[in-house]
Residue frames as a rotation matrix with the C-alpha (Angstrom) as fourth column:
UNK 1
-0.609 0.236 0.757 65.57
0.788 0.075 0.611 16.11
0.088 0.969 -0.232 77.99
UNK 2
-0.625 -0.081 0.776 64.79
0.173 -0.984 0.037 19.76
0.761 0.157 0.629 77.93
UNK 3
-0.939 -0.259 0.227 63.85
-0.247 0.047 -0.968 19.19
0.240 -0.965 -0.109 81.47
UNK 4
-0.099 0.818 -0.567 60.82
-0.660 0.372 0.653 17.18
0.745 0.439 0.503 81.27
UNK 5
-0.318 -0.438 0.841 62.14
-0.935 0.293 -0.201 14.74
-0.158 -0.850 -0.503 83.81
UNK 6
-0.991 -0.124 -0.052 61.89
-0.132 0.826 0.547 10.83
-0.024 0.549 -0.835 83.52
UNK 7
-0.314 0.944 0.098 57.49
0.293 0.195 -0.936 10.98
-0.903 -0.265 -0.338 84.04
UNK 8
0.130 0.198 -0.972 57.59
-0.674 -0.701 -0.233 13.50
-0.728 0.685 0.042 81.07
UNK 9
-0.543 -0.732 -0.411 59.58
-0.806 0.316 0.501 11.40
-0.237 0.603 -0.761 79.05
UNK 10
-0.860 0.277 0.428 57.55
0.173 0.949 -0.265 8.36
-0.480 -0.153 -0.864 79.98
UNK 11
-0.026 0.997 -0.071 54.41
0.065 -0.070 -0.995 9.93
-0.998 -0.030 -0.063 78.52
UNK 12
0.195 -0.274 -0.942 56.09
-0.929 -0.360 -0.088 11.17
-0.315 0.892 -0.325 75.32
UNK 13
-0.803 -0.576 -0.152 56.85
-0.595 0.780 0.194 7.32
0.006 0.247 -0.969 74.96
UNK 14
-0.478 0.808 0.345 53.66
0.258 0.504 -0.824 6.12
-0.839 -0.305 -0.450 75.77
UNK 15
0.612 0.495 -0.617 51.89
-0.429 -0.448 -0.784 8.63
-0.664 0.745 -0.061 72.83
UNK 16
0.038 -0.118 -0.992 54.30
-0.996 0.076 -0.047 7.70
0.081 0.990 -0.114 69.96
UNK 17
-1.000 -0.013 0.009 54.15
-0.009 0.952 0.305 3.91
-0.013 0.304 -0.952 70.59
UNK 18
-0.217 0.933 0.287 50.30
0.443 0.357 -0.823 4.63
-0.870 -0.051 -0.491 70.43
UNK 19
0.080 0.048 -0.996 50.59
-0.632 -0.770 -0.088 6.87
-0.771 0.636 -0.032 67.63
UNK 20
-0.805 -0.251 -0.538 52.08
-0.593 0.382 0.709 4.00
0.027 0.889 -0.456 65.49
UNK 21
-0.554 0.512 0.657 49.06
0.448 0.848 -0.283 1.40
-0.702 0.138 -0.699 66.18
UNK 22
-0.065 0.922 -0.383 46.53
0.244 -0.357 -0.902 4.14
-0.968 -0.152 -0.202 65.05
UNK 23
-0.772 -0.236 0.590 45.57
0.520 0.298 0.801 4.02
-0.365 0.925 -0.107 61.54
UNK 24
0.061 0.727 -0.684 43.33
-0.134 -0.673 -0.728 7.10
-0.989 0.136 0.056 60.28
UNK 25
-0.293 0.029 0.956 41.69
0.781 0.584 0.222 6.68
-0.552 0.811 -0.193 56.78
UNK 26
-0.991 -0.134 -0.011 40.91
0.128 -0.966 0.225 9.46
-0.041 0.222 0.974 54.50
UNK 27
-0.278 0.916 -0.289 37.03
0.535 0.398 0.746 9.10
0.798 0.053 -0.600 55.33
UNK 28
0.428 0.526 -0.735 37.80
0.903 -0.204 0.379 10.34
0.049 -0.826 -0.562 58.40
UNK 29
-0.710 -0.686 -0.160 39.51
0.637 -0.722 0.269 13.44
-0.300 0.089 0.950 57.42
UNK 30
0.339 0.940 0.043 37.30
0.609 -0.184 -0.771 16.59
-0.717 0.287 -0.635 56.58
UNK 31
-0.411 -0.906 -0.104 38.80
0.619 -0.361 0.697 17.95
-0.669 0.223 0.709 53.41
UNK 32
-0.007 0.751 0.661 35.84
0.964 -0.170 0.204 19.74
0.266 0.638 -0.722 51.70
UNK 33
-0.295 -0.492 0.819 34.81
0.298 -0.862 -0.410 22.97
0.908 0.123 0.401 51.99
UNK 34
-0.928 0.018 0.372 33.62
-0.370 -0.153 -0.916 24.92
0.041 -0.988 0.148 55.28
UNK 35
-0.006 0.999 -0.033 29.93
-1.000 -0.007 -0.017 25.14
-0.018 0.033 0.999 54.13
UNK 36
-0.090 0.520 -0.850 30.20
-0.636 0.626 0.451 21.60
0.766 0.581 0.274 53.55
UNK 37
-0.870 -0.464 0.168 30.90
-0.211 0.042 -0.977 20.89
0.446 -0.885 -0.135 57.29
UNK 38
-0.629 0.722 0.288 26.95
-0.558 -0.162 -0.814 21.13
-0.541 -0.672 0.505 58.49
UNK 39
0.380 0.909 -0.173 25.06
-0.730 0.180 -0.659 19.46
-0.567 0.377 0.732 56.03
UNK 40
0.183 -0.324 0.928 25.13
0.065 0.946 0.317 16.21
-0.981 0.002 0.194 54.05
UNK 41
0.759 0.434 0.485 25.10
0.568 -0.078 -0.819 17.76
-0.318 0.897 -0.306 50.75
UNK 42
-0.062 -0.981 0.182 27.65
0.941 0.003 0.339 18.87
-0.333 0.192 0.923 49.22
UNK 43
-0.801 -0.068 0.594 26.06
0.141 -0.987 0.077 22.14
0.581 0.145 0.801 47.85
UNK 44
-0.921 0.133 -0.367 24.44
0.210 -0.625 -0.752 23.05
-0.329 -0.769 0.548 51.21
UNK 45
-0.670 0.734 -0.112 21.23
-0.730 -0.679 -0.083 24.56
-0.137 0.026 0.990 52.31
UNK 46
0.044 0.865 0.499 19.04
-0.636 0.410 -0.654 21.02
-0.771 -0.289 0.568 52.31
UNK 47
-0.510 0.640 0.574 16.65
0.860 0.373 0.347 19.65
0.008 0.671 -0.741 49.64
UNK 48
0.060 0.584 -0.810 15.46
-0.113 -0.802 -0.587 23.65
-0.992 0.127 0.018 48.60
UNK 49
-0.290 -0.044 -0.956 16.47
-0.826 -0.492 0.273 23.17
-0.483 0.869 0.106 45.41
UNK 50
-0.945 0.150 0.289 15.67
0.198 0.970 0.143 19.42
-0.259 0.193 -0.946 44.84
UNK 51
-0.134 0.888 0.440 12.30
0.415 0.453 -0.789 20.77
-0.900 0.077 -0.430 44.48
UNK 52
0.078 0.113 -0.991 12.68
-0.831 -0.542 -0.127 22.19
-0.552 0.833 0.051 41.04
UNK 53
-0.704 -0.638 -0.312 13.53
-0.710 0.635 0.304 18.86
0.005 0.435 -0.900 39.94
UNK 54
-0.673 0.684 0.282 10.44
-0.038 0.348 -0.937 17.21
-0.739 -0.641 -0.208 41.63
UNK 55
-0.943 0.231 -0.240 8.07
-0.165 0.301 0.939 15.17
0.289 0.925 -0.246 38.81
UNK 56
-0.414 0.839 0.352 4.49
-0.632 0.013 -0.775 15.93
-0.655 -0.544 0.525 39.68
UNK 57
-0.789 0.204 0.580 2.20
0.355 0.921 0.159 13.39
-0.502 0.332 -0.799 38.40
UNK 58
-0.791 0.333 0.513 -0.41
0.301 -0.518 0.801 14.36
0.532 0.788 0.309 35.39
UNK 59
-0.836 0.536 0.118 -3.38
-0.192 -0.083 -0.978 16.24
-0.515 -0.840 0.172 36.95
UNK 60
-0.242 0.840 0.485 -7.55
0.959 0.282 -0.010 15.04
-0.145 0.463 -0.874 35.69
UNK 61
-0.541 0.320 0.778 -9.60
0.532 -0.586 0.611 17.75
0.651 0.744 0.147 33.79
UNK 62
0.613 0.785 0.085 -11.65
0.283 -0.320 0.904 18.53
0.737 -0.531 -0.418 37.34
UNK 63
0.209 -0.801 -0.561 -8.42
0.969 0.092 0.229 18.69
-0.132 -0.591 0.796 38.93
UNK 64
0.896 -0.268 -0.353 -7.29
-0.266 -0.962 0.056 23.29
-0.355 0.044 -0.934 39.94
UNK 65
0.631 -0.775 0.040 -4.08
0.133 0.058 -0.989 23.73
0.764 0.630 0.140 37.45
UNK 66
0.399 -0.806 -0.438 -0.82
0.813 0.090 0.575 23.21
-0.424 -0.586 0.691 39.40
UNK 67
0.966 -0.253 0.058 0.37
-0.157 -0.748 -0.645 26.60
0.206 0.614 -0.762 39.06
UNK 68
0.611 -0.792 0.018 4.29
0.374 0.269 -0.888 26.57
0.698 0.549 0.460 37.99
UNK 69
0.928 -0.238 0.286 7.08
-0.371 -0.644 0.669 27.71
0.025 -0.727 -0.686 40.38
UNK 70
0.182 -0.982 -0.048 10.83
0.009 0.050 -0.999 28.14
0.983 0.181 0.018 40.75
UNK 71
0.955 0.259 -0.144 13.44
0.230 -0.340 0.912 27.61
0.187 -0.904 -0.384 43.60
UNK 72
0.142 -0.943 0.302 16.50
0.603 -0.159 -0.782 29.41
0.785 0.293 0.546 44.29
UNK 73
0.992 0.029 -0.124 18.36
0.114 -0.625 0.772 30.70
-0.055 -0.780 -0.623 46.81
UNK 74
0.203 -0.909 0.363 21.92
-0.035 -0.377 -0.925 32.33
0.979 0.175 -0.108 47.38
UNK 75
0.677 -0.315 -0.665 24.33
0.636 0.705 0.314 30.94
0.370 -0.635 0.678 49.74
UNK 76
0.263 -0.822 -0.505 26.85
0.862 -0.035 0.506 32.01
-0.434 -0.569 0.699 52.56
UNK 77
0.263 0.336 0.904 26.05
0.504 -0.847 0.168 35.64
0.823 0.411 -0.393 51.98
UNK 78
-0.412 -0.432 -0.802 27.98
0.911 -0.204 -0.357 37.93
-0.009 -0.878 0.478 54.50
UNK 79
-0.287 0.911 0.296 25.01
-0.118 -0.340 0.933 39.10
0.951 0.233 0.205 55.81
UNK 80
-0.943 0.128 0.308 23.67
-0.221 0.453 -0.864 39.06
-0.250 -0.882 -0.399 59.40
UNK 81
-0.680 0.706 -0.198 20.53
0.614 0.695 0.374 36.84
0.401 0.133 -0.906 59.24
UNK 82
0.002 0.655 -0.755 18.37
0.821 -0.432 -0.373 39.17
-0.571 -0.619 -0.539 61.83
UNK 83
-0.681 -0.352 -0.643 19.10
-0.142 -0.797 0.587 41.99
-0.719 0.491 0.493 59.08
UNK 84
-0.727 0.422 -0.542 17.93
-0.326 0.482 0.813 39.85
0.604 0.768 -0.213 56.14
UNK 85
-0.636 0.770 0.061 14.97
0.664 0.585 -0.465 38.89
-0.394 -0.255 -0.883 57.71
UNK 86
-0.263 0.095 -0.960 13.61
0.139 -0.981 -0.135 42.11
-0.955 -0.169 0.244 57.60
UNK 87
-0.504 -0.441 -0.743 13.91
-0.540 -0.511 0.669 41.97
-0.674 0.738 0.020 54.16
UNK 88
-0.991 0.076 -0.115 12.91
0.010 0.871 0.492 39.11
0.137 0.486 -0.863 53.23
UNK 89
-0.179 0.984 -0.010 9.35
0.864 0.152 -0.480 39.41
-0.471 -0.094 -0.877 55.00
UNK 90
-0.519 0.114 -0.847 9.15
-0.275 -0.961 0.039 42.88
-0.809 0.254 0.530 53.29
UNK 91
-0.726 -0.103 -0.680 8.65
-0.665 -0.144 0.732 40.97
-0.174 0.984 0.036 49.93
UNK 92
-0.864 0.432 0.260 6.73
0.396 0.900 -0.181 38.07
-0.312 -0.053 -0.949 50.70
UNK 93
-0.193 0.974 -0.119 3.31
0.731 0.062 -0.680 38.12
-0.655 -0.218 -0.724 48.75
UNK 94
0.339 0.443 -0.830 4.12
-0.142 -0.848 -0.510 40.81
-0.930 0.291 -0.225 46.07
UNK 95
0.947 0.317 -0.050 4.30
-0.050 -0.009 -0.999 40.51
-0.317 0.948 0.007 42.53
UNK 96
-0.230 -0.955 0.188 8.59
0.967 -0.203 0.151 40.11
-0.106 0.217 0.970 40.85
UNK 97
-0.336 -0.372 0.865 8.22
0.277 -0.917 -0.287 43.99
0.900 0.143 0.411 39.30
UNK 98
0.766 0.196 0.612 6.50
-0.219 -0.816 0.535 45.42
0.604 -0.544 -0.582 42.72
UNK 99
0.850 -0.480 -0.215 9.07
0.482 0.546 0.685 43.35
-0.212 -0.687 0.696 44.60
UNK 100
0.246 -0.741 0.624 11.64
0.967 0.142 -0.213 44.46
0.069 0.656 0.752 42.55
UNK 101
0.351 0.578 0.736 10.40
0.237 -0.816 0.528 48.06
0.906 -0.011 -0.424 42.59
UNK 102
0.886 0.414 0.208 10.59
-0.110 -0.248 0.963 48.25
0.450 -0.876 -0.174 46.36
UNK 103
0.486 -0.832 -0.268 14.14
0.829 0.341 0.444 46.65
-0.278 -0.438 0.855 46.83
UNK 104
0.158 -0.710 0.686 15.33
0.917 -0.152 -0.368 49.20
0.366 0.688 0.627 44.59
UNK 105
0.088 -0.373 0.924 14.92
-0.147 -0.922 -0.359 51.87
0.985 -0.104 -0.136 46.65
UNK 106
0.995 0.091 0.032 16.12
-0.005 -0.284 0.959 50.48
0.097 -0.954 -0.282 49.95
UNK 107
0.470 -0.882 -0.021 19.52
-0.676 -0.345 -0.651 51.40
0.567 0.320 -0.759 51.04
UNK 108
0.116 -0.551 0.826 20.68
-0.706 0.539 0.459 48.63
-0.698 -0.637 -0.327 52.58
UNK 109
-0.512 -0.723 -0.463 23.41
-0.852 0.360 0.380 46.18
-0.108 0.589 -0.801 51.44
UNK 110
-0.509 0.427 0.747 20.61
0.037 0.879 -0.476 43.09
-0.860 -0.215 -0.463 52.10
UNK 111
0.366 0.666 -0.650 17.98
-0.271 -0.592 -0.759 44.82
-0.890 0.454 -0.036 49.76
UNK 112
-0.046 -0.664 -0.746 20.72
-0.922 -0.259 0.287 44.26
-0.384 0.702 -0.601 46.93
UNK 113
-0.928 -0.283 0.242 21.13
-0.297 0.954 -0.022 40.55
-0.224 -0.093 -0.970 47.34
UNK 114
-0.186 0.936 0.298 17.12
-0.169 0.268 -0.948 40.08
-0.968 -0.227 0.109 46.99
UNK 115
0.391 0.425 -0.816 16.64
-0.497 -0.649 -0.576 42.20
-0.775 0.631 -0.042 44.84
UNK 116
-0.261 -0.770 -0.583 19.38
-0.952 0.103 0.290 39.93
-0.163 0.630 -0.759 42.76
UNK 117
-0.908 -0.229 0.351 18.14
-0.192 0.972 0.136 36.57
-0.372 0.056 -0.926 43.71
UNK 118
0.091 0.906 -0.413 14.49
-0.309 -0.368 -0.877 37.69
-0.947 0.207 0.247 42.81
UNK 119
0.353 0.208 -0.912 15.68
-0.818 -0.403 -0.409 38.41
-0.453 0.891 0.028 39.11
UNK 120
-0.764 -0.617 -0.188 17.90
-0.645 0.737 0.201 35.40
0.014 0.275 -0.961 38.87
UNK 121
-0.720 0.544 0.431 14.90
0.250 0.782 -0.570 33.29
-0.647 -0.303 -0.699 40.24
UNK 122
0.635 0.729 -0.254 12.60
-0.328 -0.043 -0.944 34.85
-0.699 0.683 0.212 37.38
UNK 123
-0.434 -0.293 -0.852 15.34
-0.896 0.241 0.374 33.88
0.096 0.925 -0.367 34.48
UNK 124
-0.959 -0.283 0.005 15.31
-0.283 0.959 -0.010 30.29
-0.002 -0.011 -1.000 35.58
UNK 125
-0.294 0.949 -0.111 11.55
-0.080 -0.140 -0.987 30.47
-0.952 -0.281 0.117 35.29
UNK 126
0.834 0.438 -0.335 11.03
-0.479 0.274 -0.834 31.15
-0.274 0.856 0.438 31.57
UNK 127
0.055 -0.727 -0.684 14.35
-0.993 0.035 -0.116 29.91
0.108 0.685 -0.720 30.87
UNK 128
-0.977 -0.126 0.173 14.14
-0.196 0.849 -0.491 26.02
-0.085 -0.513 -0.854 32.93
UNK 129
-0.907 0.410 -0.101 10.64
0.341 0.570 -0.748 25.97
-0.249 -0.713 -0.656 33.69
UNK 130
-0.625 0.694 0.357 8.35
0.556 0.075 0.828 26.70
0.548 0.716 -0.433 30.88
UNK 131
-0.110 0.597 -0.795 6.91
0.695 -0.526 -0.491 29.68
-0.711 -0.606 -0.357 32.53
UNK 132
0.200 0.186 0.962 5.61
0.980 -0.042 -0.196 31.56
0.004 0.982 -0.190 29.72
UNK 133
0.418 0.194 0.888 5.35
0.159 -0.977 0.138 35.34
0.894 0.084 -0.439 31.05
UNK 134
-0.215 -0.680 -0.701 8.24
0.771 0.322 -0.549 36.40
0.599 -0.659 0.455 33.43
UNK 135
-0.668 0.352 0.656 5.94
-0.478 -0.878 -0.015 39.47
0.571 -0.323 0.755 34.34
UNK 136
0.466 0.877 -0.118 2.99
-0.324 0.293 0.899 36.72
0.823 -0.380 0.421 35.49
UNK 137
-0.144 -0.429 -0.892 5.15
0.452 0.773 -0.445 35.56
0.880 -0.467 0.082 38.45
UNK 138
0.727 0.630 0.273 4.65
-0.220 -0.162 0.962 36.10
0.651 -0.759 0.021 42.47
UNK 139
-0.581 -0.806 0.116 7.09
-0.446 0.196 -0.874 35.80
0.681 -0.559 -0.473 45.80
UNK 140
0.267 0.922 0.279 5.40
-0.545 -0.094 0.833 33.02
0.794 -0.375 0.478 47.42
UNK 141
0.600 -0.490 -0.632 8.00
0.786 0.218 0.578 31.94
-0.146 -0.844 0.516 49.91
UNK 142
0.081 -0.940 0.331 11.02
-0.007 -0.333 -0.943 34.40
0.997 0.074 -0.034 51.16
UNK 143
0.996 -0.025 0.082 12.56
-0.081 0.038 0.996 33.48
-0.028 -0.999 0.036 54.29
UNK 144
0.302 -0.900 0.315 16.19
-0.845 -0.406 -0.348 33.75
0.441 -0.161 -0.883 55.70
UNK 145
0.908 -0.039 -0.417 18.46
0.310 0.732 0.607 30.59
0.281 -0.681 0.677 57.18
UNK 146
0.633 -0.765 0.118 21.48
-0.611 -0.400 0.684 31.21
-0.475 -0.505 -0.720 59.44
UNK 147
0.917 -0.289 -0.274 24.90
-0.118 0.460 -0.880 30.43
0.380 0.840 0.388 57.76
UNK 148
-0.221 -0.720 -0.658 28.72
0.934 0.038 -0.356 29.50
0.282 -0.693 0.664 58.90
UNK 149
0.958 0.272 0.089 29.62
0.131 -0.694 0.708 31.51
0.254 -0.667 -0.701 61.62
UNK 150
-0.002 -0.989 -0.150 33.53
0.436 0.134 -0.890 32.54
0.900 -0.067 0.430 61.51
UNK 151
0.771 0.074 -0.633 34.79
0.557 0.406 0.725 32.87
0.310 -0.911 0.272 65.10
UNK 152
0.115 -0.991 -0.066 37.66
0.631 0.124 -0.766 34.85
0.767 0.047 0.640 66.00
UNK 153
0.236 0.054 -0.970 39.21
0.791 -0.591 0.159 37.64
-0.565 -0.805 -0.182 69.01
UNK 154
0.553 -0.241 0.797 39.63
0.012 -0.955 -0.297 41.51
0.833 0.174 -0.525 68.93
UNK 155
-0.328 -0.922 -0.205 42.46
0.600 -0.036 -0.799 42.43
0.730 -0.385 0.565 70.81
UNK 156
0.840 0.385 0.383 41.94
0.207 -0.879 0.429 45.15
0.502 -0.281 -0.818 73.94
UNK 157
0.237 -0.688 0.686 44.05
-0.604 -0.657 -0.451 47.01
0.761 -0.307 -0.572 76.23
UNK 158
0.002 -0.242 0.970 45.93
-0.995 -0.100 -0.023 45.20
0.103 -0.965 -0.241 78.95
UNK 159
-0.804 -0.590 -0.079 46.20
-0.586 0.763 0.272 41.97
-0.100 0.265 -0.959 77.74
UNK 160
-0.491 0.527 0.694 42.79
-0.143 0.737 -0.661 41.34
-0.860 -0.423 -0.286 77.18
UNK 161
-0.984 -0.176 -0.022 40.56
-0.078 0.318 0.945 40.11
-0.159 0.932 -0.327 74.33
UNK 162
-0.417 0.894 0.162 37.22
-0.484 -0.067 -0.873 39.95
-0.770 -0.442 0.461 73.52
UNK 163
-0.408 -0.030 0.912 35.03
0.363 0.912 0.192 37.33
-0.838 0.409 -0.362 70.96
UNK 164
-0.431 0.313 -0.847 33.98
-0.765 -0.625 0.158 38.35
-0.479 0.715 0.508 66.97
UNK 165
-0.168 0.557 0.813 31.41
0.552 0.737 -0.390 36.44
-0.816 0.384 -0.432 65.17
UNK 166
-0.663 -0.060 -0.746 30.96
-0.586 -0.577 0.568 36.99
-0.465 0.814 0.348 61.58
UNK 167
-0.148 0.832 0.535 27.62
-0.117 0.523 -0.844 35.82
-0.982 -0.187 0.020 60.66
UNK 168
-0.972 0.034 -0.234 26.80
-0.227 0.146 0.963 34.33
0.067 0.989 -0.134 57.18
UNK 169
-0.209 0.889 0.407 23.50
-0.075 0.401 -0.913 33.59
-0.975 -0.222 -0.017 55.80
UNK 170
-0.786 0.171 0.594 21.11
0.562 0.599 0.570 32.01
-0.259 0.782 -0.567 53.18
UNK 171
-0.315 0.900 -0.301 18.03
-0.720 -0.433 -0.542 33.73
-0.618 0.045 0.784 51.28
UNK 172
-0.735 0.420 0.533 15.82
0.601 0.768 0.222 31.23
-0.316 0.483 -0.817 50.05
UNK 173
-0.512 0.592 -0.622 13.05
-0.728 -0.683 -0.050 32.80
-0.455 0.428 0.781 47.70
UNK 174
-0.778 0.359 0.516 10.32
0.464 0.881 0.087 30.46
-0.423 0.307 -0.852 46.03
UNK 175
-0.811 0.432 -0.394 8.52
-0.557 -0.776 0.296 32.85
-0.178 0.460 0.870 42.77
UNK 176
-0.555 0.353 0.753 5.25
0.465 0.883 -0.072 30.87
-0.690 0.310 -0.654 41.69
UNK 177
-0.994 0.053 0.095 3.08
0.054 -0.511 0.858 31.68
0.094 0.858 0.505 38.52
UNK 178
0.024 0.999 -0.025 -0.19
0.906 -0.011 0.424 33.33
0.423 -0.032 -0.906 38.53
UNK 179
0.453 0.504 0.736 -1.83
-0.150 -0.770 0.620 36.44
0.879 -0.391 -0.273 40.24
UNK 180
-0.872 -0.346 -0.346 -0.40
0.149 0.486 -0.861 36.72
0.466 -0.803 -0.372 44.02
UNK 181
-0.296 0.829 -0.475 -3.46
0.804 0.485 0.344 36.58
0.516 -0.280 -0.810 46.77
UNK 182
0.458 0.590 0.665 -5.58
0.255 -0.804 0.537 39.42
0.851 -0.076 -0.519 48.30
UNK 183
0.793 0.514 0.327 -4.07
-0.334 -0.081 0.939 38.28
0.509 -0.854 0.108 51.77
UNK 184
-0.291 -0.802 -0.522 -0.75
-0.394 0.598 -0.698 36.86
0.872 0.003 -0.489 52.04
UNK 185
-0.875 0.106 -0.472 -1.35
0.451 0.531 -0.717 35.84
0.174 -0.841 -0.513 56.02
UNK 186
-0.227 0.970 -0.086 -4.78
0.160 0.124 0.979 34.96
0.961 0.208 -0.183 55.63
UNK 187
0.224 0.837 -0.499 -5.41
0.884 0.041 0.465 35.43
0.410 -0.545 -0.731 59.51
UNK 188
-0.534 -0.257 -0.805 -4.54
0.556 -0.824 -0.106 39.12
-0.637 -0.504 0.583 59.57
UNK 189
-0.667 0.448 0.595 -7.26
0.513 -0.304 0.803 39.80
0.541 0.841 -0.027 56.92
UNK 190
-0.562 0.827 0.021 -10.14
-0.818 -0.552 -0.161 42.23
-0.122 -0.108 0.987 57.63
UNK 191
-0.748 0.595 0.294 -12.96
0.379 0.746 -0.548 40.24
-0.545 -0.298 -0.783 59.37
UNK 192
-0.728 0.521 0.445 -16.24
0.242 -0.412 0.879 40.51
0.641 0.748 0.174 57.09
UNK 193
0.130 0.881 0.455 -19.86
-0.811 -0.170 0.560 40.97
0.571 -0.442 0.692 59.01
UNK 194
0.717 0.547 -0.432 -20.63
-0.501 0.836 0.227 37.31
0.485 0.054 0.873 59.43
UNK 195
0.647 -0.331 -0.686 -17.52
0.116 0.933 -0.340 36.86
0.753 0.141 0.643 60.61
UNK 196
-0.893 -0.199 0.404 -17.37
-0.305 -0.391 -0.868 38.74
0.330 -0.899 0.289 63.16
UNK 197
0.072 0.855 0.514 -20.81
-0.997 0.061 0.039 38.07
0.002 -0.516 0.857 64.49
UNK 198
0.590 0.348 -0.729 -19.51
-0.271 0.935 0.228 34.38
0.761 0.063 0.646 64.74
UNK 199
-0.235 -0.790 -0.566 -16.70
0.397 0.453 -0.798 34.84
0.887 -0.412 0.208 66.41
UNK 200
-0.279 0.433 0.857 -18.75
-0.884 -0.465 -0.053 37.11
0.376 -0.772 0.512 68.87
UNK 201
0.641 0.762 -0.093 -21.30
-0.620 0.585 0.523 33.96
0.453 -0.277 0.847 69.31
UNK 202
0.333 -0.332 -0.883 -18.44
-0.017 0.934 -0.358 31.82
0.943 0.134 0.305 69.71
UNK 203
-0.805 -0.459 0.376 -16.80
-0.255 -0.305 -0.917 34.12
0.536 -0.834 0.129 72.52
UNK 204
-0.137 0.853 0.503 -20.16
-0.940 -0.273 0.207 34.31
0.314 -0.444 0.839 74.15
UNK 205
0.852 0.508 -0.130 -20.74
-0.354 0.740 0.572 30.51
0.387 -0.441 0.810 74.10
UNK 206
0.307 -0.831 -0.463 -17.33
0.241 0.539 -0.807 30.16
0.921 0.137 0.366 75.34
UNK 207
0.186 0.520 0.834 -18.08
-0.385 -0.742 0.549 31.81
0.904 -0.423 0.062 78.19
UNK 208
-0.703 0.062 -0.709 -17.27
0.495 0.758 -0.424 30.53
0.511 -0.649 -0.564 82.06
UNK 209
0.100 0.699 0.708 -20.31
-0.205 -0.682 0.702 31.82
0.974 -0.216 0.075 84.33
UNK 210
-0.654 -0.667 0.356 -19.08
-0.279 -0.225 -0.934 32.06
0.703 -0.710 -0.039 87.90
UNK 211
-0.695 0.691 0.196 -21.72
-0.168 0.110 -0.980 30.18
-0.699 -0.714 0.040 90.68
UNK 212
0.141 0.781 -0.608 -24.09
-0.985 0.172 -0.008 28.87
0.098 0.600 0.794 87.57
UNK 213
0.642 0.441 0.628 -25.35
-0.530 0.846 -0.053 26.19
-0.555 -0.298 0.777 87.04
């Protein structure tokens, strides 16, 4: 039998009389899409958007207003992720038009995609989320997650090959209403007086004194 010999044979007998016990249900089949392959959700990327949905409880008259905010993010963007970072921290902390403003003149194909999910995240603002002025709004989250990763070979000379990765990725963006802050990362601010002349004292009593008491 196409010279297998009678061991061969024996195995090929051995698999299809196990083949018939085995019973595979469609549960255990993955027939969805790729993206849906890593995560338990069916549209991907977490619980980022679950928080637009999120019922905050009334706040008391002494209570700082809960200022409004939107999330939204664009998916499985063929995009390398270390690219789009770049981007992404560019905006963090500036106003939608200066944000805007700034994407528009970088050339790069990332810049585009922001610059898009930016404006999309301001519709759904006055349009979803009772945000009155789509000019009063702020980028107070933009960060980057790694998406599928297609696998495959480039051919070379001499029978050899070599591995391609084709990186996808996510931009998550999170606009919120109000004014955006003097400081985005509050410990790279300019130190005032006082606050430098504490952190002196602090160095000072922090001090080790070699052979002291």
């Amino acid at each position: 039998m196409f010279g297998l010999g009678i061991s061969g044979i024996k195995v090929i007998a051995d698999a299809l009389k196990l083949s018939e016990r085995v019973v595979i249900t469609y549960s255990q089949f993955h027939s969805g899409r790729i993206d849906y392959a890593w995560t338990r959700e069916k549209n991907g990327c977490g619980k980022w958007l679950h928080y637009n949905k999120k019922i905050y409880p009334p706040q008391t008259p002494d209570e700082e207003p809960r200022s409004a905010f939107v999330c939204h993010v664009k998916r499985n963007i063929k995009y390398s992720p270390w690219k789009m970072w770049y981007i992404a921290c560019l905006v963090r902390g500036l106003t939608v038009e200066e944000a805007v403003k700034q994407l528009t003149f970088i050339n790069k194909k990332g810049a585009g995609i922001a610059k898009d999910t930016i404006l999309e995240a301001q519709e759904l603002a006055v349009s979803q989320h009772n945000v009155e002025y789509k000019t009063n709004l702020w980028v107070a989250e933009s960060f980057v997650g790694k998406g599928h990763v297609v696998k495959g070979f480039r051919r070379h000379a001499r029978a050899r090959f070599g591995k391609v990765e084709y990186f996808h990725c996510h931009y998550f963006v999170r606009l919120e209403e109000g004014t955006p802050p003097e400081h985005y990362y509050y410990h790279t601010r300019p130190l005032t007086g006082t606050e430098m002349l504490d952190n002196w004292l602090q160095e000072m009593r922090n001090r080790r004194i070699f052979g002291g008491l």
